[in-house]
Every structure is written in C-alpha cells, then in structure tokens.
N, C-alpha and C positions, 0 to 999 in steps of 0.2 A: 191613621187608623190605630197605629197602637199607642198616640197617646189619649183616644178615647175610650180604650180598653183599659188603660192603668186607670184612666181618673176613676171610671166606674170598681176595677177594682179597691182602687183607696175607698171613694164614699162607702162601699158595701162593707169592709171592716169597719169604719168608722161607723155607720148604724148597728152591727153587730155588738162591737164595746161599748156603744150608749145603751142596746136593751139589755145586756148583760149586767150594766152597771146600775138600770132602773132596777132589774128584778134583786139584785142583792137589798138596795136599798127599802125597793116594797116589802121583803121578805123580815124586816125587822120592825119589832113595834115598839118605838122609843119609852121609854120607861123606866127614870130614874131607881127605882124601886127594885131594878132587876139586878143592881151592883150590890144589893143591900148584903152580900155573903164578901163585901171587901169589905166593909166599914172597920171592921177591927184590924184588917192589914193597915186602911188607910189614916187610920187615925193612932194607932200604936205603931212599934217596931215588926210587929209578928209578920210573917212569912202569909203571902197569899194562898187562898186554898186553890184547891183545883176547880171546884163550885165558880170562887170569886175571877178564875183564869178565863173559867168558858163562858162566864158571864160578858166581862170586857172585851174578851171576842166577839162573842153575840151583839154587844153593844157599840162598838168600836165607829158604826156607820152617824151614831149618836152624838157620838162623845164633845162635838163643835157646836151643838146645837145646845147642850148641856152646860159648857163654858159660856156662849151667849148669856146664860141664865143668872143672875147677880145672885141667888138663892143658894146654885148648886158652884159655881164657881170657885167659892171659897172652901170647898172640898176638893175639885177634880183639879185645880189649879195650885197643889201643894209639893214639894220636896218627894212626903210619903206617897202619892199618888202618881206620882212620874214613875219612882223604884216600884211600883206594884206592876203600874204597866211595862216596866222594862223588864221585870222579874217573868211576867206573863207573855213576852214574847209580842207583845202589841205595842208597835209603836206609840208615843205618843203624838196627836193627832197637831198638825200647822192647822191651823184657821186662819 
C-alpha cells in the first residue's frame, strides 16, 4: 500500500511541474523584436539596460528556438551576447 501511495504521490508532482512549466512557456509570445532594446549592448561594448534585462528574461523560454534560427543566430550566438546575458542574470540557454 505505501508503495502505491508514493507512486501516486511522485506522478501528481510530476504533472504539477509539467503544467507549471506549460503555463510559463504559454505565457510568452516568442518574438525576436522584443530583444530589440539589447542591440546596442549586443553589438557594441555598452552595458545592457534594464528595458534589454527584462526583455531576456521575458524572453529566456525563446532564446533556443531563436539559435535554431540561421537569421538570428549570428547575433544571439556571439561573445557580446553571452556577457549581456550573464550581465542580466539569465543564464545562457544549452540547447
């Protein structure tokens, strides 16, 4: 009996952390266009703003799907694009 208690316990957090992890993911609507207050971090030396910080956050669920992209890759996959997200507190994203 109680190891049909734990099992149900595990799968019940395990569906718990899959809807939690859909609804962040539904909650964002991918959109290169939304980084556009980093460009000048990321393409110059200058210091990201706070605009470009909560953008990458907002963005962060994206940002793999973005490197797929042979377009935008050769931006978000640079030297200055790493230190913007490391400067921002957002990891840079393993795919």
């Amino acid at each position: 009996m109680k190891v049909s208690i734990s099992y149900v316990a595990v799968c019940a957090m395990v569906v718990l952390l899959l809807a939690a992890e859909a609804q962040i993911s539904m909650g964002v609507t991918c959109s290169p266009t939304q980084l556009s207050p980093c460009v000048s971090a990321i393409t110059s030396s200058s210091p990201p703003s706070k605009l470009c910080c909560s953008k990458i956050k907002e963005q962060k669920p994206c940002l793999c799907q973005y490197l797929r992209n042979p377009n935008l890759k050769k931006f978000i996959n640079t030297p200055n694009a790493r230190k913007v997200a490391t400067t921002c507190g957002t990891p840079y994203p393993k795919c």
